[in-house]
Biotite code that builds the C-alpha atoms (Angstrom):
import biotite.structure as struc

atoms = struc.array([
    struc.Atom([0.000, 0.000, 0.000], chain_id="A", res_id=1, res_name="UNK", atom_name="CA", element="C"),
    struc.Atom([2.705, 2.471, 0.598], chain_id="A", res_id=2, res_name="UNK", atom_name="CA", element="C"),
    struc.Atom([4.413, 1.790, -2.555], chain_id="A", res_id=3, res_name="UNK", atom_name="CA", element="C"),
    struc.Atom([1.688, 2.167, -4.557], chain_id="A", res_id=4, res_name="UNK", atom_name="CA", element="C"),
    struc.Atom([0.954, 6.031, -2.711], chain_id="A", res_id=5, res_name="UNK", atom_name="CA", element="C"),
    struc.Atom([4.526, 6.301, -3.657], chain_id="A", res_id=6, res_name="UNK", atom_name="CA", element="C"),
    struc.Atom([4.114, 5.573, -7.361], chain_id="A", res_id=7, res_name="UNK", atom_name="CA", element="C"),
    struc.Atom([0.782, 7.944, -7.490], chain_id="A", res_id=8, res_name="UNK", atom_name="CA", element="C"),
    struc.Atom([2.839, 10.493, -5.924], chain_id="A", res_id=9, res_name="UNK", atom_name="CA", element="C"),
    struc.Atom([5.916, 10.273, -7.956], chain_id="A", res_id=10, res_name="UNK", atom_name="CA", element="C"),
    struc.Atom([3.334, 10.311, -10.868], chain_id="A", res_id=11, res_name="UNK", atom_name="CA", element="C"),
    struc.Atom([2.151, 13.533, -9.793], chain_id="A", res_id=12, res_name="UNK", atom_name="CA", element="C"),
    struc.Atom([5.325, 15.028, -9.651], chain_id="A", res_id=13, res_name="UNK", atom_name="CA", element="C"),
    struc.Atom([6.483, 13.897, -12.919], chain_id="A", res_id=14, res_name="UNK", atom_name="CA", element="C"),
    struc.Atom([2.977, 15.355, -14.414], chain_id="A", res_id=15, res_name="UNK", atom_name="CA", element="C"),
    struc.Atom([3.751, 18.564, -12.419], chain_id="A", res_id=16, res_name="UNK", atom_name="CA", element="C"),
    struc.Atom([7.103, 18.999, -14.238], chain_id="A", res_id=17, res_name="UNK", atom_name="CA", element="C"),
    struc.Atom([7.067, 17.195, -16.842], chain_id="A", res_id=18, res_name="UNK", atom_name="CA", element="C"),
    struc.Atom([8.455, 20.585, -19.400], chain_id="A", res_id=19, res_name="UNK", atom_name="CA", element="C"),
    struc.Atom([11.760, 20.455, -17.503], chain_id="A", res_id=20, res_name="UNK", atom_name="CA", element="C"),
    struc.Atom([14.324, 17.519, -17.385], chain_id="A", res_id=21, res_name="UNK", atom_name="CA", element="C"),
    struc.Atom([13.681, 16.682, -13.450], chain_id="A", res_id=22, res_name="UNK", atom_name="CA", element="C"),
    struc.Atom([13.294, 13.327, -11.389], chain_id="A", res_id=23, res_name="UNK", atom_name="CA", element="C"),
    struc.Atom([12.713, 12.291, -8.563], chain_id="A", res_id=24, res_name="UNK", atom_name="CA", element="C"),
    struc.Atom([14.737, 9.744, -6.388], chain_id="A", res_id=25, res_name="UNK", atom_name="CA", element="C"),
    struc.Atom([12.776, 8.289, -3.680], chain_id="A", res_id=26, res_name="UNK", atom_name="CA", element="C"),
    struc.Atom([13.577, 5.137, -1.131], chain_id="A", res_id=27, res_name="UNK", atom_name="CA", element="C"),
    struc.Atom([11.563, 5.590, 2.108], chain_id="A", res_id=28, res_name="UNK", atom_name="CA", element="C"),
    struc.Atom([12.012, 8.946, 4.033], chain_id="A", res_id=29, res_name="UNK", atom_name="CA", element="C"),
    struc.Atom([15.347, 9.486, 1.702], chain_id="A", res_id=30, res_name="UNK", atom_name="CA", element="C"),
    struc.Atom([14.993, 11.491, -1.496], chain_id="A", res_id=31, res_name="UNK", atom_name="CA", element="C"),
    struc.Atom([16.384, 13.562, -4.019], chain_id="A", res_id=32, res_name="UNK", atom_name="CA", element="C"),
    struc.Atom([15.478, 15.871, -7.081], chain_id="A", res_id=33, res_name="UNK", atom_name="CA", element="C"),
    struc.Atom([17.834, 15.391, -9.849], chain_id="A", res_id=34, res_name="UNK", atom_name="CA", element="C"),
    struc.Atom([17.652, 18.262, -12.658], chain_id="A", res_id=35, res_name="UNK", atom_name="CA", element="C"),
    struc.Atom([20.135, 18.682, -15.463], chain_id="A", res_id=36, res_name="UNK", atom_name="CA", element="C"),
    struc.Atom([21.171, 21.584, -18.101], chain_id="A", res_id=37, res_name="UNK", atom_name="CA", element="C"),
    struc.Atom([24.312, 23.168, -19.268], chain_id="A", res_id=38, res_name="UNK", atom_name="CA", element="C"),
    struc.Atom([24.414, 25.697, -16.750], chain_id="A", res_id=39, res_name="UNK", atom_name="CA", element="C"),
    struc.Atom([23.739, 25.456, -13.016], chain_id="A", res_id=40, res_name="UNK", atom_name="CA", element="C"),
    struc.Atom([22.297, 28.480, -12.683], chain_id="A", res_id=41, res_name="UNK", atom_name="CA", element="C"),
    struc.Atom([19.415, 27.331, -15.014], chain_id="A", res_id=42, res_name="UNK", atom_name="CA", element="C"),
    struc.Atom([19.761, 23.926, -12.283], chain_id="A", res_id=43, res_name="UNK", atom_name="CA", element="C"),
    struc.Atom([18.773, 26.160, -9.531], chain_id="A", res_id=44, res_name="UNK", atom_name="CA", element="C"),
    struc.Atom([15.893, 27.782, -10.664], chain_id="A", res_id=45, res_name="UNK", atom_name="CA", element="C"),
    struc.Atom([14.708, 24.357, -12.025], chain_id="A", res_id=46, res_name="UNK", atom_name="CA", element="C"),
    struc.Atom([15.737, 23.197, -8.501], chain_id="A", res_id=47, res_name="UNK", atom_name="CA", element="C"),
    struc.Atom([13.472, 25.775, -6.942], chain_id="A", res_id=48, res_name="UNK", atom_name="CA", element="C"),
    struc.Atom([10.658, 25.066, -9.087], chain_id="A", res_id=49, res_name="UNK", atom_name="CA", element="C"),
    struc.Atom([10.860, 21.613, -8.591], chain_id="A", res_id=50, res_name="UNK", atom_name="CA", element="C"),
    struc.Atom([11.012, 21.799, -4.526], chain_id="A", res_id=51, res_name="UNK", atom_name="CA", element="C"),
    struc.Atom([7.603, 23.741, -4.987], chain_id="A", res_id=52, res_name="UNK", atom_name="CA", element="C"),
    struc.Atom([5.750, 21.466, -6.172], chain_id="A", res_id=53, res_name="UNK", atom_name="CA", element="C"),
    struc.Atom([7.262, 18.614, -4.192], chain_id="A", res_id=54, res_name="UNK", atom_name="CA", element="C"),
    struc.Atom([6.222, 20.775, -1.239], chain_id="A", res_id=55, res_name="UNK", atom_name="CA", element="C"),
    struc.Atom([3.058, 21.125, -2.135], chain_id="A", res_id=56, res_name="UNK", atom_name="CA", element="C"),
    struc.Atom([2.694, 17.726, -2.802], chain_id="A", res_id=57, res_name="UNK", atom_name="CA", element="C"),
    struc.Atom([3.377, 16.851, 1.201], chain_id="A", res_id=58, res_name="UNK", atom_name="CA", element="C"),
    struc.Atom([1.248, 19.283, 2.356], chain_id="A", res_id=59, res_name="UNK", atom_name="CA", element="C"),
    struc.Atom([-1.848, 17.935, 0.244], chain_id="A", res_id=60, res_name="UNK", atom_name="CA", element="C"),
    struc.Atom([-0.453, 14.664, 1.546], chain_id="A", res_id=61, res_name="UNK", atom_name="CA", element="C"),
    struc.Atom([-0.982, 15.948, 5.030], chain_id="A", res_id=62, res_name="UNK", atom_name="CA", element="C"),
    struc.Atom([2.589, 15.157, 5.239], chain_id="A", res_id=63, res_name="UNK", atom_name="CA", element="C"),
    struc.Atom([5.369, 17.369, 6.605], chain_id="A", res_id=64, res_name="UNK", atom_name="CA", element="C"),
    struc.Atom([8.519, 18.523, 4.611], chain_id="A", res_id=65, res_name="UNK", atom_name="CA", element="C"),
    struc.Atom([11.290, 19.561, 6.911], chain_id="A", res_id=66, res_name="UNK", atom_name="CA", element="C"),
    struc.Atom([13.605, 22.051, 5.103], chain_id="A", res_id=67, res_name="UNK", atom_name="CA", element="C"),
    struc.Atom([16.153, 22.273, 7.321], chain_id="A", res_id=68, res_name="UNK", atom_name="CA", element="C"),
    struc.Atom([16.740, 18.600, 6.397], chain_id="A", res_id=69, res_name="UNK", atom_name="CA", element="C"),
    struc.Atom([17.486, 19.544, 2.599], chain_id="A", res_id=70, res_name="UNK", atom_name="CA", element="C"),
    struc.Atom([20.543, 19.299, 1.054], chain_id="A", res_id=71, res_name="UNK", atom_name="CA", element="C"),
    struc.Atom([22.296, 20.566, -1.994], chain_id="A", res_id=72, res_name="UNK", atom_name="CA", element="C"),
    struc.Atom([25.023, 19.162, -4.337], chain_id="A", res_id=73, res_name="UNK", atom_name="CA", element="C"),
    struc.Atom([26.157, 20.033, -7.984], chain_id="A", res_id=74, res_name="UNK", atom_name="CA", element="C"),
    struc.Atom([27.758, 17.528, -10.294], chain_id="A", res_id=75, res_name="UNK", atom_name="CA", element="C"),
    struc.Atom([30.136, 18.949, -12.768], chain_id="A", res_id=76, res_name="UNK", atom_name="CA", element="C"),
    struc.Atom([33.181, 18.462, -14.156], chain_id="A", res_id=77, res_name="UNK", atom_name="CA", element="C"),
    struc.Atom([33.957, 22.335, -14.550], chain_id="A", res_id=78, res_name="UNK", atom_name="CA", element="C"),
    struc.Atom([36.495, 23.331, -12.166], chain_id="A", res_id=79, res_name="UNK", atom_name="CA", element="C"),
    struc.Atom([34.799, 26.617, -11.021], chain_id="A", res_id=80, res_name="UNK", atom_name="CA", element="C"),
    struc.Atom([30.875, 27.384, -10.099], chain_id="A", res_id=81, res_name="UNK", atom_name="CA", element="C"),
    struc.Atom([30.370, 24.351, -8.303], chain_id="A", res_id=82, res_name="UNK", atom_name="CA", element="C"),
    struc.Atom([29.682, 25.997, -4.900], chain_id="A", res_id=83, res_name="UNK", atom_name="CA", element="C"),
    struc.Atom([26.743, 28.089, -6.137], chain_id="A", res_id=84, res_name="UNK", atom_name="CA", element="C"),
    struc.Atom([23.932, 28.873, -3.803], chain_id="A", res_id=85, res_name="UNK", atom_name="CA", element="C"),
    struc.Atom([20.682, 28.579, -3.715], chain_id="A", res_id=86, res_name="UNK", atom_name="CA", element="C"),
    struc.Atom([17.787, 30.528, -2.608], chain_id="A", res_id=87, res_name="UNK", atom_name="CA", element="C"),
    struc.Atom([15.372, 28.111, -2.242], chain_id="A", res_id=88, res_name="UNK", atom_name="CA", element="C"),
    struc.Atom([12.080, 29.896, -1.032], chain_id="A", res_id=89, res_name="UNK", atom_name="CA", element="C"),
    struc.Atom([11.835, 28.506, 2.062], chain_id="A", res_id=90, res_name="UNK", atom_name="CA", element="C"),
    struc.Atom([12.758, 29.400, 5.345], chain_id="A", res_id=91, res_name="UNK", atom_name="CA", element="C"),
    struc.Atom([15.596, 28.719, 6.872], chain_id="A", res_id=92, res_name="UNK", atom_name="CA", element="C"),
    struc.Atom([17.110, 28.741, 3.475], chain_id="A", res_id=93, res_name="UNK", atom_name="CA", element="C"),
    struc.Atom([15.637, 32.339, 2.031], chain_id="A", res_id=94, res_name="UNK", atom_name="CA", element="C"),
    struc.Atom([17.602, 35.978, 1.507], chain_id="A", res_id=95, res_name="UNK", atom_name="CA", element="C"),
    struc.Atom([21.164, 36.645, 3.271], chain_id="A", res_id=96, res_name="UNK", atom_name="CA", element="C"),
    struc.Atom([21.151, 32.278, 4.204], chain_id="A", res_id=97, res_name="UNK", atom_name="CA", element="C"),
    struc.Atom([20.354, 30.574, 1.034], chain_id="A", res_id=98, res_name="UNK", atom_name="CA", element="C"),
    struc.Atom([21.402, 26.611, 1.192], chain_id="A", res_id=99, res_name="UNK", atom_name="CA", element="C"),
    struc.Atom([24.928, 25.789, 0.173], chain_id="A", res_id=100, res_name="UNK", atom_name="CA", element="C"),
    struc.Atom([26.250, 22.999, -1.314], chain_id="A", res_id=101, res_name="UNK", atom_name="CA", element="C"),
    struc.Atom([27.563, 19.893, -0.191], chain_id="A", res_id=102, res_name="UNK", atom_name="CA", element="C"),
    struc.Atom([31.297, 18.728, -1.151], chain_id="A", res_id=103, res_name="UNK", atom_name="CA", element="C"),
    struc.Atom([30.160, 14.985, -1.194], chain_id="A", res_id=104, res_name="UNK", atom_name="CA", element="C"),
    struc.Atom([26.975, 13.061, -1.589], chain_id="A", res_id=105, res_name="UNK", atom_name="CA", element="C"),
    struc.Atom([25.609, 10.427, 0.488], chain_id="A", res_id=106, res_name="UNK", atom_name="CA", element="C"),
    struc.Atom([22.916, 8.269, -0.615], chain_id="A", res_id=107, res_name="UNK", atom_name="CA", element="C"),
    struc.Atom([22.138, 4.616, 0.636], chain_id="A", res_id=108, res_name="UNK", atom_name="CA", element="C"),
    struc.Atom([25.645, 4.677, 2.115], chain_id="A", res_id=109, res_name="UNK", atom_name="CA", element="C"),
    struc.Atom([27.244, 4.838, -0.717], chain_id="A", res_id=110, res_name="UNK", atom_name="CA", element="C"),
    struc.Atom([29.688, 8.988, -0.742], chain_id="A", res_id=111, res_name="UNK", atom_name="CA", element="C"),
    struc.Atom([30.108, 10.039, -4.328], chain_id="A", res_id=112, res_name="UNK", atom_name="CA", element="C"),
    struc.Atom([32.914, 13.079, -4.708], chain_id="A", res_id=113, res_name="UNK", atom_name="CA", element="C"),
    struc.Atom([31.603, 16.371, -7.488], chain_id="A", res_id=114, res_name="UNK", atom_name="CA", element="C"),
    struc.Atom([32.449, 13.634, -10.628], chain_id="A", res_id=115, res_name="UNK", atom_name="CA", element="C"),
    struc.Atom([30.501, 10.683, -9.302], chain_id="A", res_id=116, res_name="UNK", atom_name="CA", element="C"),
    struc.Atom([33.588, 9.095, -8.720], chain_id="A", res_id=117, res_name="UNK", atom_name="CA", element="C"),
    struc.Atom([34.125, 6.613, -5.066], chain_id="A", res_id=118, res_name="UNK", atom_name="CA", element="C"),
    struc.Atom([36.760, 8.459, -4.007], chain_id="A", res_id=119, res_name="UNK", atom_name="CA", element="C"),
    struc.Atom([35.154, 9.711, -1.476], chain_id="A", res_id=120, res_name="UNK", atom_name="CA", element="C"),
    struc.Atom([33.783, 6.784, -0.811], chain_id="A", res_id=121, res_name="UNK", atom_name="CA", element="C"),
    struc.Atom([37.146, 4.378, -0.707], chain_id="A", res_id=122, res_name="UNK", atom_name="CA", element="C"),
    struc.Atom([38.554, 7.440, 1.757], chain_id="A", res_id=123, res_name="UNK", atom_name="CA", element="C"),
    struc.Atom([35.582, 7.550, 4.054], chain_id="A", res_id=124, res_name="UNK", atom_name="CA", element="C"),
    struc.Atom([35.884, 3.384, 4.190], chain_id="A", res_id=125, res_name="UNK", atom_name="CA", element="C"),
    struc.Atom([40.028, 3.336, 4.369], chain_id="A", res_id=126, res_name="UNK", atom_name="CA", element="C"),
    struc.Atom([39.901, 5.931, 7.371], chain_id="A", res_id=127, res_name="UNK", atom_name="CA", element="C"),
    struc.Atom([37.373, 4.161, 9.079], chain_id="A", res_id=128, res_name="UNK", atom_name="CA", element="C"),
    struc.Atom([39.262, 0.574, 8.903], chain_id="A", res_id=129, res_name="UNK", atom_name="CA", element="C"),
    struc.Atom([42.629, 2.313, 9.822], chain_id="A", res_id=130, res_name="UNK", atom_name="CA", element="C"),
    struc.Atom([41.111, 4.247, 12.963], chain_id="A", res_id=131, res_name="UNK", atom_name="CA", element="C"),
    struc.Atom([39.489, 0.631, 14.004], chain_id="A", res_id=132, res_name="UNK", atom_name="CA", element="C"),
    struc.Atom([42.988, -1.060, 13.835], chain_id="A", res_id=133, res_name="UNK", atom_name="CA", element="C"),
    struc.Atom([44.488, 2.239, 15.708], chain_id="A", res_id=134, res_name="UNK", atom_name="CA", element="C"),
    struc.Atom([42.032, 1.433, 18.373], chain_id="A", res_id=135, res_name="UNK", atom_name="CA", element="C"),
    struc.Atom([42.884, -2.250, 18.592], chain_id="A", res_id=136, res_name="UNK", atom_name="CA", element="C"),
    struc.Atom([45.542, -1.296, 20.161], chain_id="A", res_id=137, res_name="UNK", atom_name="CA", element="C"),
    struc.Atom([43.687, -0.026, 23.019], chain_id="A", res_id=138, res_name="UNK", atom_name="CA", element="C"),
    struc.Atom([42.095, -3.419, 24.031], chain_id="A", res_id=139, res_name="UNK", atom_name="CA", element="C"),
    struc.Atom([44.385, -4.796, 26.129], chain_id="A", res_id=140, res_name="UNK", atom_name="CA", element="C"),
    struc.Atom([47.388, -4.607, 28.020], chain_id="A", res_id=141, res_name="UNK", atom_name="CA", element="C"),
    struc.Atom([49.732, -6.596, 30.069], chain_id="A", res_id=142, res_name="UNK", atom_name="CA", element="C"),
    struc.Atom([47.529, -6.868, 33.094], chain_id="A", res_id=143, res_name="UNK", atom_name="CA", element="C"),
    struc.Atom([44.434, -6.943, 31.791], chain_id="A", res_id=144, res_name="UNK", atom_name="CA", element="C"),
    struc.Atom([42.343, -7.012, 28.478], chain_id="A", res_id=145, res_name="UNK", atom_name="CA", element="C"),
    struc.Atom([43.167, -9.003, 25.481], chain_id="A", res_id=146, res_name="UNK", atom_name="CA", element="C"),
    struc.Atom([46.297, -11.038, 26.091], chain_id="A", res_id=147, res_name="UNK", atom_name="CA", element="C"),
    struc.Atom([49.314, -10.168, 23.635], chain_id="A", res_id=148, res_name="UNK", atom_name="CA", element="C"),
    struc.Atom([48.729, -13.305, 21.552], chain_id="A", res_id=149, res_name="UNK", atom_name="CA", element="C"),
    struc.Atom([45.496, -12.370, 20.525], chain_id="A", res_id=150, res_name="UNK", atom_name="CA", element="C"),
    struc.Atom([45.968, -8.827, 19.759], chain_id="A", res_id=151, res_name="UNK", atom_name="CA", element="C"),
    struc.Atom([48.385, -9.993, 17.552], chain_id="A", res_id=152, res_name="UNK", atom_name="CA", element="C"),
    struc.Atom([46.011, -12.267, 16.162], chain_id="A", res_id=153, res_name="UNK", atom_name="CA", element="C"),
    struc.Atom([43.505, -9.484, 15.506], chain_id="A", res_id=154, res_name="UNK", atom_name="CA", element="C"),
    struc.Atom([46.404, -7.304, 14.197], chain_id="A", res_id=155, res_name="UNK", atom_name="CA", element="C"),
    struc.Atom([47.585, -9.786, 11.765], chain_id="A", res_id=156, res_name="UNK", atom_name="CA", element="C"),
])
């Protein structure tokens, strides 16, 4: 039953803005508008648009749309003009505090870097398994706690 509210939904945003190259990501409480042109300038205002309408898609819904919760990240392979803002209409992010971009994405716990590459991704993983070994360390010592043998073991 939820999935199939889902699908009308997501139908009713694609109807909505269907003149503009815009989707919609969705996997439970987790989603994401996805527009694309040659400039991000013209992203943001189709950005803007599109958060309308997904707003106003909750609130018919009776459902709630936290905007402090929102997030925003440009994929490009310029070099410049990916840290554009955006003013997206809706408080807190209106005026003198519009929403900034994000230097990474994170989605299903998977981090993608600017050029959808897993760099950020193998980093994130690689620091994490190097800080858990680091704290191996920490487990034992010569009174108490893992016995040298088997913090070697672990080590190994």
């Amino acid at each position: 039953m939820i999935l199939s509210t889902l699908i009308k939904w997501e139908g009713a945003f694609h109807e909505a803005v269907q003149e503009e190259e815009c989707t919609l990501i969705s996997y439970v409480d987790d989603g994401d508008i996805i527009v694309q042109s040659s400039e991000i300038d013209t992203n943001c205002v189709m950005l803007r648009h599109a958060y309308g309408i997904v707003f106003e898609l909750f609130t018919r819904s009776g459902l709630a749309l936290e905007h402090d919760k929102t997030e925003l990240f440009h994929f490009t392979r310029a070099r410049m003009g990916f840290d554009r803002t955006l003013d997206l209409g809706y408080a807190p992010y209106t005026g003198d505090n519009p929403l900034k971009p994000k230097t990474y994405w994170r989605y299903l716990g998977f981090y993608f870097g600017r050029k959808l590459t897993f760099q950020e991704h193998v980093r994130y993983y690689a620091t994490k398994a190097l800080t858990t070994v680091m704290a191996m360390r920490m487990l034992g010592n010569s009174t108490r706690g893992l016995s040298p043998r088997n913090k070697r073991i672990l080590m190994a």
